[in-house]
Structures are given as C-alpha cells and as structure tokens.
FISEVO-943908 format. One record per atom (N, C-alpha, C): residue in three letters; z, x, y. Coordinates in steps of 0.02 Angstrom, whole numbers, plus 50000, padded with zeros to 5 digits. Layout:
BEGIN
<rec><rest>ALA</rest><pz>Z</pz><px>X</px><py>Y</py></rec>
...
END
This chain:
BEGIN
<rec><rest>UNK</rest><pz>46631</pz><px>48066</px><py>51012</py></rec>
<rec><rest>UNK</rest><pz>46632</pz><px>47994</px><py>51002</py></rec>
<rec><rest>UNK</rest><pz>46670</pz><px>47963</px><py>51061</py></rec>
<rec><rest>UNK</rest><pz>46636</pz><px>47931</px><py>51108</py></rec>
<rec><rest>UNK</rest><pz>46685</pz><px>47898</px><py>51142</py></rec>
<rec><rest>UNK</rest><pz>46692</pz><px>47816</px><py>51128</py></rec>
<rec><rest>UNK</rest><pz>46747</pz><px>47806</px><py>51168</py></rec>
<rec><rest>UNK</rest><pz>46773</pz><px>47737</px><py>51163</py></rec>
<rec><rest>UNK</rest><pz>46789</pz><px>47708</px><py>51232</py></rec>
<rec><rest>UNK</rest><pz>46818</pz><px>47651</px><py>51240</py></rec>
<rec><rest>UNK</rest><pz>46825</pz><px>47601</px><py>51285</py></rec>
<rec><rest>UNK</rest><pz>46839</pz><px>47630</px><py>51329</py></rec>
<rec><rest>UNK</rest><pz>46914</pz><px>47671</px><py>51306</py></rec>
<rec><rest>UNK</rest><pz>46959</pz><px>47682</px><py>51349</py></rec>
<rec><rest>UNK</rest><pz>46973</pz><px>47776</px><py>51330</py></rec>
<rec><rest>UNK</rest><pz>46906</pz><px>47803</px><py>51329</py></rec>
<rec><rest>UNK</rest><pz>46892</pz><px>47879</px><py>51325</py></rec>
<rec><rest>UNK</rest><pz>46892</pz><px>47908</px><py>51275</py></rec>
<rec><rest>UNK</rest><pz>46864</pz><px>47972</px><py>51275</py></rec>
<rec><rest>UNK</rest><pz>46856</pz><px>48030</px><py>51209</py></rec>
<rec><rest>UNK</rest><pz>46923</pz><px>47997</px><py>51175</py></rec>
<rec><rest>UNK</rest><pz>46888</pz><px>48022</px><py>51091</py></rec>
<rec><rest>UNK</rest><pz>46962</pz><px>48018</px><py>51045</py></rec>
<rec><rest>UNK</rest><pz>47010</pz><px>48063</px><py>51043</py></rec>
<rec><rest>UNK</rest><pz>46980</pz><px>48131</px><py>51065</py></rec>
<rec><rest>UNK</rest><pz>46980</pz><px>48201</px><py>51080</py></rec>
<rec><rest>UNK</rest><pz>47048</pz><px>48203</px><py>51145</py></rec>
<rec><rest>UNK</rest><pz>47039</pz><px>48156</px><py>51175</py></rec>
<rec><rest>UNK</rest><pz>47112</pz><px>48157</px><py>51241</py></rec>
<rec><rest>UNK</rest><pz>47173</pz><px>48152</px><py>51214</py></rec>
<rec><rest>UNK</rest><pz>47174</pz><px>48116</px><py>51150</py></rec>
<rec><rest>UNK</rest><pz>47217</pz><px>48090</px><py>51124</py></rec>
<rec><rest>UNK</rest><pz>47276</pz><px>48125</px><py>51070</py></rec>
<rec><rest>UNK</rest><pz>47223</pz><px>48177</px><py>51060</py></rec>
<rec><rest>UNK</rest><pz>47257</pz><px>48252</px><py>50979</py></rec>
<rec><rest>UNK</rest><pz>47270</pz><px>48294</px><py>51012</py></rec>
<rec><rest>UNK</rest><pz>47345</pz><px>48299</px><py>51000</py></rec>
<rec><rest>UNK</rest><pz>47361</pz><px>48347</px><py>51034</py></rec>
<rec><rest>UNK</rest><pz>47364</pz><px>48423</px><py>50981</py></rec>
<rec><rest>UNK</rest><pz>47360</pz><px>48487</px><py>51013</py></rec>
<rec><rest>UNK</rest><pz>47334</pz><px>48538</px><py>50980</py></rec>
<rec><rest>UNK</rest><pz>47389</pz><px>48559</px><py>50927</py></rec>
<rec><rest>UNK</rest><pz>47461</pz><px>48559</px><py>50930</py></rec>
<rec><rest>UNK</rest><pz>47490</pz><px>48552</px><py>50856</py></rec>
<rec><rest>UNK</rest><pz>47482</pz><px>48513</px><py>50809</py></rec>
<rec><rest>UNK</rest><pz>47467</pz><px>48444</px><py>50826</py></rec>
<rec><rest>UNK</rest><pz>47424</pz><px>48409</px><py>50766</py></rec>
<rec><rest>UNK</rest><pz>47363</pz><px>48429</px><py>50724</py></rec>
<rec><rest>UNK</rest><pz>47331</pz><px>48472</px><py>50786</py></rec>
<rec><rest>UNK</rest><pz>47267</pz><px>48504</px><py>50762</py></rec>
<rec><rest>UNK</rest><pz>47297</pz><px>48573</px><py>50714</py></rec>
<rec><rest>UNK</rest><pz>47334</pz><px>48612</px><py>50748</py></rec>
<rec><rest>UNK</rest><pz>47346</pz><px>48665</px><py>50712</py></rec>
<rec><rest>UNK</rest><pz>47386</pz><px>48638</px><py>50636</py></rec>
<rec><rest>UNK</rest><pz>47421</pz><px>48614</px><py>50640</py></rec>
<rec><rest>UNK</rest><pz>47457</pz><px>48590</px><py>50572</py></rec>
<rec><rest>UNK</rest><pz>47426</pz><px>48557</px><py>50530</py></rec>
<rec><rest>UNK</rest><pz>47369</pz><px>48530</px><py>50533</py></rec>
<rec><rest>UNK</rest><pz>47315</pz><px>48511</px><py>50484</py></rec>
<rec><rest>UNK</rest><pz>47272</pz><px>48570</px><py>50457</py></rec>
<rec><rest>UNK</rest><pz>47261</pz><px>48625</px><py>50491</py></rec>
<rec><rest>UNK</rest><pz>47207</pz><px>48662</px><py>50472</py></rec>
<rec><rest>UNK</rest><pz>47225</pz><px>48689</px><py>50422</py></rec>
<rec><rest>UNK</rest><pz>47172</pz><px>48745</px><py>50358</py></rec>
<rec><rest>UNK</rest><pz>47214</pz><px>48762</px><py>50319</py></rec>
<rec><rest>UNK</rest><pz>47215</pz><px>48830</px><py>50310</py></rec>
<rec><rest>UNK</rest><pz>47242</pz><px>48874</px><py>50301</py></rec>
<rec><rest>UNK</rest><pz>47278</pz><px>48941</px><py>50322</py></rec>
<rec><rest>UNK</rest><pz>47202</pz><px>48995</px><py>50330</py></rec>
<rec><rest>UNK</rest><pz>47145</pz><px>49007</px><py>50304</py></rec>
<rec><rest>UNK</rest><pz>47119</pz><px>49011</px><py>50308</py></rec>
<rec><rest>UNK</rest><pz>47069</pz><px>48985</px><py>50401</py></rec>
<rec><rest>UNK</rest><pz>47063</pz><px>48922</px><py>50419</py></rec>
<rec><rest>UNK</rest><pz>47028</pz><px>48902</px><py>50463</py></rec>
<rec><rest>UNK</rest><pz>47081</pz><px>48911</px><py>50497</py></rec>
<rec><rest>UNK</rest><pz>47139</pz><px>48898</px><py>50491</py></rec>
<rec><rest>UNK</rest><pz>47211</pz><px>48919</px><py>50570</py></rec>
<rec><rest>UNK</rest><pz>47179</pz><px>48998</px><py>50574</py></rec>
<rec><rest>UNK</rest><pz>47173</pz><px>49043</px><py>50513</py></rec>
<rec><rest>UNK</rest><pz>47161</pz><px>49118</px><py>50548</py></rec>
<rec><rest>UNK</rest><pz>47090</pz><px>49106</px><py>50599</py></rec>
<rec><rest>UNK</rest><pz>47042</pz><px>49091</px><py>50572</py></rec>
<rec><rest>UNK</rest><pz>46972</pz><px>49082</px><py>50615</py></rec>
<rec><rest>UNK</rest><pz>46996</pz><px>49059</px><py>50682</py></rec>
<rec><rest>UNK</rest><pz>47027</pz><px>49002</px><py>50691</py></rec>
<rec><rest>UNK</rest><pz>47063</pz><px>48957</px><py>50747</py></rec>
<rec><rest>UNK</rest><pz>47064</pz><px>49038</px><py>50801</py></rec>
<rec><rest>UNK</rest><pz>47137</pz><px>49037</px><py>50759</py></rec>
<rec><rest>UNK</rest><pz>47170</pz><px>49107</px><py>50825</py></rec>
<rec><rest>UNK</rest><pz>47115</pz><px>49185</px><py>50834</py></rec>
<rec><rest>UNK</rest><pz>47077</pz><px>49177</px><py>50756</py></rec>
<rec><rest>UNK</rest><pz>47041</pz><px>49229</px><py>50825</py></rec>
<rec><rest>UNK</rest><pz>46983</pz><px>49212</px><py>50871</py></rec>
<rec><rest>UNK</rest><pz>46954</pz><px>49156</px><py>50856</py></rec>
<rec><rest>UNK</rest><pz>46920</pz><px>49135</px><py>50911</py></rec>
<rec><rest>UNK</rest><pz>46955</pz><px>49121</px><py>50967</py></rec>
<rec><rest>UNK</rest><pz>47002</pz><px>49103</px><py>50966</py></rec>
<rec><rest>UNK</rest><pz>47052</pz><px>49093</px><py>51035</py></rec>
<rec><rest>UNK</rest><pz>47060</pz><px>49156</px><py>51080</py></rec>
<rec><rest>UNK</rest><pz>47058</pz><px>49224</px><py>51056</py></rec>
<rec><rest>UNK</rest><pz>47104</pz><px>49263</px><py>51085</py></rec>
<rec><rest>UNK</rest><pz>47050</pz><px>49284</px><py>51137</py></rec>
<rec><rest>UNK</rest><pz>47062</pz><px>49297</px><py>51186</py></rec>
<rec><rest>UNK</rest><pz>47040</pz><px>49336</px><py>51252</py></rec>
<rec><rest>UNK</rest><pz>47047</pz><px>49403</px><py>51269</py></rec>
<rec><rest>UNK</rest><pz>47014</pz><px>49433</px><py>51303</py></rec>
<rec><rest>UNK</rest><pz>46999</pz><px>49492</px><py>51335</py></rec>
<rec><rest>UNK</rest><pz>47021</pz><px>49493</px><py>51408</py></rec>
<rec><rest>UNK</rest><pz>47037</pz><px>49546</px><py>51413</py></rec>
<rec><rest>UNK</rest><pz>47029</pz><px>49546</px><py>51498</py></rec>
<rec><rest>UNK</rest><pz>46996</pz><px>49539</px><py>51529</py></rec>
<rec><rest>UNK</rest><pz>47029</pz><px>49479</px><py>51591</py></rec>
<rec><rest>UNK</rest><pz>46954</pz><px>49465</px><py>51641</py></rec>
<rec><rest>UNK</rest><pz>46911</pz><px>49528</px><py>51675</py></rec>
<rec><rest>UNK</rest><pz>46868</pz><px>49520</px><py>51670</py></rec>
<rec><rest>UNK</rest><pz>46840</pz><px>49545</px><py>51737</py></rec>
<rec><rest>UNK</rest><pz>46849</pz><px>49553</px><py>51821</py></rec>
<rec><rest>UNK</rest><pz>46869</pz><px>49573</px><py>51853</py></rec>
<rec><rest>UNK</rest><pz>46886</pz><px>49559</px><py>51922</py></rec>
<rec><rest>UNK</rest><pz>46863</pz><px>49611</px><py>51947</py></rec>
<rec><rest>UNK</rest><pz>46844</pz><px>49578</px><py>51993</py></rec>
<rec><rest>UNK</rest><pz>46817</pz><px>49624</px><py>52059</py></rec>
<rec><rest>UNK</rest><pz>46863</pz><px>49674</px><py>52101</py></rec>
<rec><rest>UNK</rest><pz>46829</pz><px>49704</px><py>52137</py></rec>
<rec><rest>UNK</rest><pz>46869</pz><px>49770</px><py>52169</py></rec>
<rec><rest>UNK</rest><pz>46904</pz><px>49728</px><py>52199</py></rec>
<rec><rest>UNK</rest><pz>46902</pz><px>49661</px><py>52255</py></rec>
<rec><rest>UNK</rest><pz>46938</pz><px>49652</px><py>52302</py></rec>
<rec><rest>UNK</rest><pz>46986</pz><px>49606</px><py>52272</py></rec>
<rec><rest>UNK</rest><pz>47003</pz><px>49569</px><py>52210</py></rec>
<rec><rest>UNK</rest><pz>47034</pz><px>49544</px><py>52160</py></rec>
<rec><rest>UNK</rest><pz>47081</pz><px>49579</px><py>52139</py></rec>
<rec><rest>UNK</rest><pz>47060</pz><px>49657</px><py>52126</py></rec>
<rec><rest>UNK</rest><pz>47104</pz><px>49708</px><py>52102</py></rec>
<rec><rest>UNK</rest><pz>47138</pz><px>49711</px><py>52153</py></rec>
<rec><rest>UNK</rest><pz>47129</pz><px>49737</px><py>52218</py></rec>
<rec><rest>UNK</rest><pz>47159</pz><px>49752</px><py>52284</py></rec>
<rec><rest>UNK</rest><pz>47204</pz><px>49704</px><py>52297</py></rec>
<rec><rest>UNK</rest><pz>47200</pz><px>49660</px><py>52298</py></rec>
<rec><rest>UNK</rest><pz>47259</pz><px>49604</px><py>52303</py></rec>
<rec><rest>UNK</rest><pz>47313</pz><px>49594</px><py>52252</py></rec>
<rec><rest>UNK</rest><pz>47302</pz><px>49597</px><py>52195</py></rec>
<rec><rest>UNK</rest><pz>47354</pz><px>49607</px><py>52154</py></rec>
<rec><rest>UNK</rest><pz>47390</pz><px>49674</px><py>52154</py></rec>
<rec><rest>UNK</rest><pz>47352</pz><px>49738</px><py>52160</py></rec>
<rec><rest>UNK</rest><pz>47414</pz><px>49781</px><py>52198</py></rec>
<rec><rest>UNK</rest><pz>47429</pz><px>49759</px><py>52227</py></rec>
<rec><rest>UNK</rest><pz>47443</pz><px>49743</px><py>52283</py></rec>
<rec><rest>UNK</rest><pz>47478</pz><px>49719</px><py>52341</py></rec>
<rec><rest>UNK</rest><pz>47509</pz><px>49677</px><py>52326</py></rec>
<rec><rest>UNK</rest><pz>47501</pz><px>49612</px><py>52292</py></rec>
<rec><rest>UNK</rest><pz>47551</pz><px>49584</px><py>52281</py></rec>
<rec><rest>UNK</rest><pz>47612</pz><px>49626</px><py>52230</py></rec>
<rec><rest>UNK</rest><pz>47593</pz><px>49662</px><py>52201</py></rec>
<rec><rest>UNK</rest><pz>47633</pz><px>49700</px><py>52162</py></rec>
<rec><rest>UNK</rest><pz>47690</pz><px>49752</px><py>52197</py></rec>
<rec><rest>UNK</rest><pz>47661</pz><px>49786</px><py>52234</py></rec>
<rec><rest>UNK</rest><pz>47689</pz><px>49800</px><py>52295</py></rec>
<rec><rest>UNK</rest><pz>47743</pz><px>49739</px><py>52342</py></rec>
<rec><rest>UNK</rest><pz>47726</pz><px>49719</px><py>52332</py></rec>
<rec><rest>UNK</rest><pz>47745</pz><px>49654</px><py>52400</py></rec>
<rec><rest>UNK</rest><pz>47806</pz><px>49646</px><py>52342</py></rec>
<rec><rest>UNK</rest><pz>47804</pz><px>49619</px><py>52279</py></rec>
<rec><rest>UNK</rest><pz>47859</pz><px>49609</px><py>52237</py></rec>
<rec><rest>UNK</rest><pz>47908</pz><px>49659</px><py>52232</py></rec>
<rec><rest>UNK</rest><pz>47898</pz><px>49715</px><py>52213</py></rec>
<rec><rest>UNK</rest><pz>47926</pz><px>49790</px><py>52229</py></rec>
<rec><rest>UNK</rest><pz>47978</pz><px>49779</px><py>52292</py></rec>
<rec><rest>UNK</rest><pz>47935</pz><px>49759</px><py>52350</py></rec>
<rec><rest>UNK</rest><pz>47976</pz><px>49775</px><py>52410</py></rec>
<rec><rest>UNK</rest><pz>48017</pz><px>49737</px><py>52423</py></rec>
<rec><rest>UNK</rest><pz>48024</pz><px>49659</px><py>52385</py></rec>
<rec><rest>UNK</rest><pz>48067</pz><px>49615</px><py>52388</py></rec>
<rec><rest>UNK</rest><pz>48119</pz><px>49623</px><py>52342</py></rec>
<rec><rest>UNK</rest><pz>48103</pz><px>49648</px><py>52302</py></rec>
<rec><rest>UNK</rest><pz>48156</pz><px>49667</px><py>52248</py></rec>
<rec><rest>UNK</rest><pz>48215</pz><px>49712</px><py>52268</py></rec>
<rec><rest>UNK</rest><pz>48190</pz><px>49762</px><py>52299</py></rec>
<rec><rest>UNK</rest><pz>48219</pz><px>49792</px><py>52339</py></rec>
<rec><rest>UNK</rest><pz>48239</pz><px>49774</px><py>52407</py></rec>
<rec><rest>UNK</rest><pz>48229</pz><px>49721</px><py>52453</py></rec>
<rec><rest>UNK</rest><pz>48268</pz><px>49706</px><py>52484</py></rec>
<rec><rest>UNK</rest><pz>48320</pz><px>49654</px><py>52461</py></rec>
<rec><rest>UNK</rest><pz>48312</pz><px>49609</px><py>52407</py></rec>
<rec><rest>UNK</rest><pz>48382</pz><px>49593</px><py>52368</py></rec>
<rec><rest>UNK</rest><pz>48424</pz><px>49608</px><py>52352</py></rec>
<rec><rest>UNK</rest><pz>48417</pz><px>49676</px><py>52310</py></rec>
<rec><rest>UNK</rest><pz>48478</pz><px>49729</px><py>52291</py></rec>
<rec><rest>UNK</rest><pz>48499</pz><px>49757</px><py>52325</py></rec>
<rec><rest>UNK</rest><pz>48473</pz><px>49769</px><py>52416</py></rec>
<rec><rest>UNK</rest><pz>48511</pz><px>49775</px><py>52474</py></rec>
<rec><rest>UNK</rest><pz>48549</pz><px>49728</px><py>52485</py></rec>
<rec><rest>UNK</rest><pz>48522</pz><px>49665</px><py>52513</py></rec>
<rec><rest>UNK</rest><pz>48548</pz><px>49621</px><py>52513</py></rec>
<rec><rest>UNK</rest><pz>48643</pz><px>49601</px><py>52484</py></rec>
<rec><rest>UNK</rest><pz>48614</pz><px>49611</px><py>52412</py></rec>
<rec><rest>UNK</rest><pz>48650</pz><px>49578</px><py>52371</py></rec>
<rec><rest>UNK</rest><pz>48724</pz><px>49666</px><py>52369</py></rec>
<rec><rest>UNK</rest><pz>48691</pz><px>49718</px><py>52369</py></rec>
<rec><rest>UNK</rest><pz>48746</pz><px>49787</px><py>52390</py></rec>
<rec><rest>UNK</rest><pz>48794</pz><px>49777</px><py>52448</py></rec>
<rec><rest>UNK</rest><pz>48752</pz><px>49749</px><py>52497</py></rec>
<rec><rest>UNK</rest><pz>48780</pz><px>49731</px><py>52583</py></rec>
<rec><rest>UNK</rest><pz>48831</pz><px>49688</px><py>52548</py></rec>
<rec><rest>UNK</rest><pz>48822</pz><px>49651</px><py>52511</py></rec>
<rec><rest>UNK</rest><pz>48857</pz><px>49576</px><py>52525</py></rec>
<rec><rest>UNK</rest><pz>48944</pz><px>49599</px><py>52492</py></rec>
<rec><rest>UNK</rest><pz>48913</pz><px>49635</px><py>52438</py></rec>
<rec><rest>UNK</rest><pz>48960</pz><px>49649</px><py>52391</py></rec>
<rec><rest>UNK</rest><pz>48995</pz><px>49698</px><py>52413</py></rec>
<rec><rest>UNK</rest><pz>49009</pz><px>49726</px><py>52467</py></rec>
<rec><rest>UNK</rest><pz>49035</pz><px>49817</px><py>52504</py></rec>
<rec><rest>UNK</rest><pz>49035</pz><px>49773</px><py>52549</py></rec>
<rec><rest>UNK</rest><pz>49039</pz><px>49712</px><py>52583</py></rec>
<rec><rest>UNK</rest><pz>49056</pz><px>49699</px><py>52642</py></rec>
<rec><rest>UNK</rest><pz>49010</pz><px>49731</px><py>52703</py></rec>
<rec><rest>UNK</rest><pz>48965</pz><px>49751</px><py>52699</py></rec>
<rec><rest>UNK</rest><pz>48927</pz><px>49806</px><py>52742</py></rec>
<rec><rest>UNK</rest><pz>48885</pz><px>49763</px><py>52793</py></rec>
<rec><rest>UNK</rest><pz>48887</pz><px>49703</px><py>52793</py></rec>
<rec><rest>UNK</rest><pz>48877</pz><px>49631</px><py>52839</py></rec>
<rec><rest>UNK</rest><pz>48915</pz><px>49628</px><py>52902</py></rec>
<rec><rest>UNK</rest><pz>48988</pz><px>49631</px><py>52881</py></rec>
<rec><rest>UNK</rest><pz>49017</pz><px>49646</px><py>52953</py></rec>
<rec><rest>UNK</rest><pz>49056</pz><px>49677</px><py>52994</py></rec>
END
C-alpha cells in the first residue's frame, strides 16, 4: 500500500512486528529467517584466508609490540 509520503512498511519497525506475532507465527518467522552458508567462490575463499592470515600476523605483531614496550626492549 503506498502513500504520499511512502510504503507503510518504512515505517514498522521489526520488534513491533515481532511482538505482535503469536508464538506459533514468531516460530514460522525465525525459521524462515535463518540462513545457510553462502556460497563463495574459490577466489572469495582465497581472500578470506588471507585476510585471516593477515589478522594472525597483526596480532602478533602487537603482542610484540606491546612485550617490547613492557621489557623496555625499545631502547
């Protein structure tokens, strides 16, 4: 249904929605909601190792970092 000034639908926000439903249609709700894992491609995969990696290696240069700082090993 729209109106002047847009869908009525912009307007409900989804705890209003959930707190009306009734225990029954809230279960239907959440399992239609739930998701699966995407699909991704090999070169999708490849990048998120790496970034995973890349996090790894920063992590570890912090706790250097942060060892140096603390042992004085700076100067």
């Amino acid at each position: 249904m729209e109106t002047r000034y847009g869908s009525l639908t912009d307007k409900i926000e989804p705890e209003t929605v959930l707190s009306l439903l009734e225990e029954d249609q809230l279960f239907a709700a959440k399992q239609r909601a739930r998701l699966g894992r995407a699909k991704l491609s090999r070169g999708t995969r490849v990048l998120m190792w790496c970034l995973r990696g890349y996090v790894i290696l920063m992590l570890i240069v912090v706790v250097v970092a942060i060892v140096n700082a603390v042992h004085g090993g700076g100067q």
